[in-house]
C-alpha positions in Angstrom: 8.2 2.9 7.6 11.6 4.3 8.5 14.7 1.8 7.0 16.8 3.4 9.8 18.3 1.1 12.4 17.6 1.7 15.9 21.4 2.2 17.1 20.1 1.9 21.1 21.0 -1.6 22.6 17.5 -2.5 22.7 14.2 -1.5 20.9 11.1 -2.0 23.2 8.0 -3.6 22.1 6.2 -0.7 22.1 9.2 1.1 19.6 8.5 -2.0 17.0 5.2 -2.5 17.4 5.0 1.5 16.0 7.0 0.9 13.0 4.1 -1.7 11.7 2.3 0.1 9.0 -1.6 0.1 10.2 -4.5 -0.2 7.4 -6.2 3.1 6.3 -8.7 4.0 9.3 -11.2 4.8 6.2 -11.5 1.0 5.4 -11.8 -0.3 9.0 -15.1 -1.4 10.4 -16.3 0.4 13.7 -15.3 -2.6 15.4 -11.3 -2.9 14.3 -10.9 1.0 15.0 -12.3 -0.1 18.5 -10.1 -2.7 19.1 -12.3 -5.1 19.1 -11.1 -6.8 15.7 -7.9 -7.4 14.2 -6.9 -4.6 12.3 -6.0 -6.8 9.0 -8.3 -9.6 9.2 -11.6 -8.3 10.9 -11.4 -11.5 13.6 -12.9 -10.2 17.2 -10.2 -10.5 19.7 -11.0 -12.4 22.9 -9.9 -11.0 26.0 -5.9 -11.3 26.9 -5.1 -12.8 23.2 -5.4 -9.5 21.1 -1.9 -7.8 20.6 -2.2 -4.1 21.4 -0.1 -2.4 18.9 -0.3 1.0 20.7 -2.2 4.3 20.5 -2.0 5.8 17.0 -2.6 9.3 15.6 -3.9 9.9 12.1 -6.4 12.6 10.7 -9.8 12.1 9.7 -12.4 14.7 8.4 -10.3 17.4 8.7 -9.3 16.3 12.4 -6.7 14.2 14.7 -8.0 11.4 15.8 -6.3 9.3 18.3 -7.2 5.0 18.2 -5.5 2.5 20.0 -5.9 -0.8 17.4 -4.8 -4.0 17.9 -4.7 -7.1 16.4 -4.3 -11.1 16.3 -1.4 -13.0 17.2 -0.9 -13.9 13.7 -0.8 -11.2 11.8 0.9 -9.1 13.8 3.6 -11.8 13.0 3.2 -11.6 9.5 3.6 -7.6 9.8 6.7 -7.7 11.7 7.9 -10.4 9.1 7.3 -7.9 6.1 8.2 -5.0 7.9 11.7 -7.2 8.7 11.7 -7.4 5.3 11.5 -3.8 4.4 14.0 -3.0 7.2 16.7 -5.2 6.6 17.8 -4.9 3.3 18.5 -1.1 4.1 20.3 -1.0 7.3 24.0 -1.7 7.3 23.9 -3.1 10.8 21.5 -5.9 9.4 23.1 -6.6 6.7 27.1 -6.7 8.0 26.1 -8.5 11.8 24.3 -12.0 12.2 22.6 -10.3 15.1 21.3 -7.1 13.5 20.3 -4.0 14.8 18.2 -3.1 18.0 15.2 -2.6 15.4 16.2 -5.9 13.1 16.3 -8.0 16.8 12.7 -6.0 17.6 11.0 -7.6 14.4 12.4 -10.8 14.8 11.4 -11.1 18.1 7.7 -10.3 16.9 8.2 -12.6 14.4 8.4 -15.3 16.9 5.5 -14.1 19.7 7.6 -11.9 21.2 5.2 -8.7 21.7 4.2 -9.2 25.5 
């Protein structure tokens, strides 16, 4: 995960939910490369509660392979906390502004529910 800070004004959902580091796709289940369970915790995701954490590209066998994973409200909260973690300490924005970069405001805003 890149420790750089987004210097736009805003970071979309779709810019953060990228920077949330995703499981090897060799220890997933069928169902969690699917979609259909939470990438971290193996939960099945009802309808309109799962987080879609947007398509992904990542080789397997010898080949690309684009999945589309997604996960539970919950841990994607806990990932955007870490990754916060992992951002913060390393961008100069962060650290010298109380309101943070575009990237540091993207996480937080995960943190709280903020994906949709």
């Amino acid at each position: 995960m890149s420790t750089q800070p987004d210097t736009s004004a805003t970071a979309s959902s779709s810019e953060v939910l990228a920077l949330l580091p995703l499981p090897s796709l060799d220890g997933l289940s069928e169902q969690q490369v699917r979609g259909k369970a939470c990438v971290w915790c193996c939960i099945t995701l009802p309808t309109g509660l799962a987080v879609d954490l947007g398509p992904r590209t990542t080789k397997r066998a010898g080949s690309e392979v684009r999945w589309f994973p997604r996960s539970c409200r919950q841990d994607t909260a806990r990932q955007a906390m870490a990754a916060l973690f992992d951002h913060a300490p390393g961008c100069a924005v962060c650290s010298g502004q109380p309101e943070g970069c575009a990237t540091g405001a993207g996480l937080r805003r995960l943190t709280r529910g903020g994906w949709q």
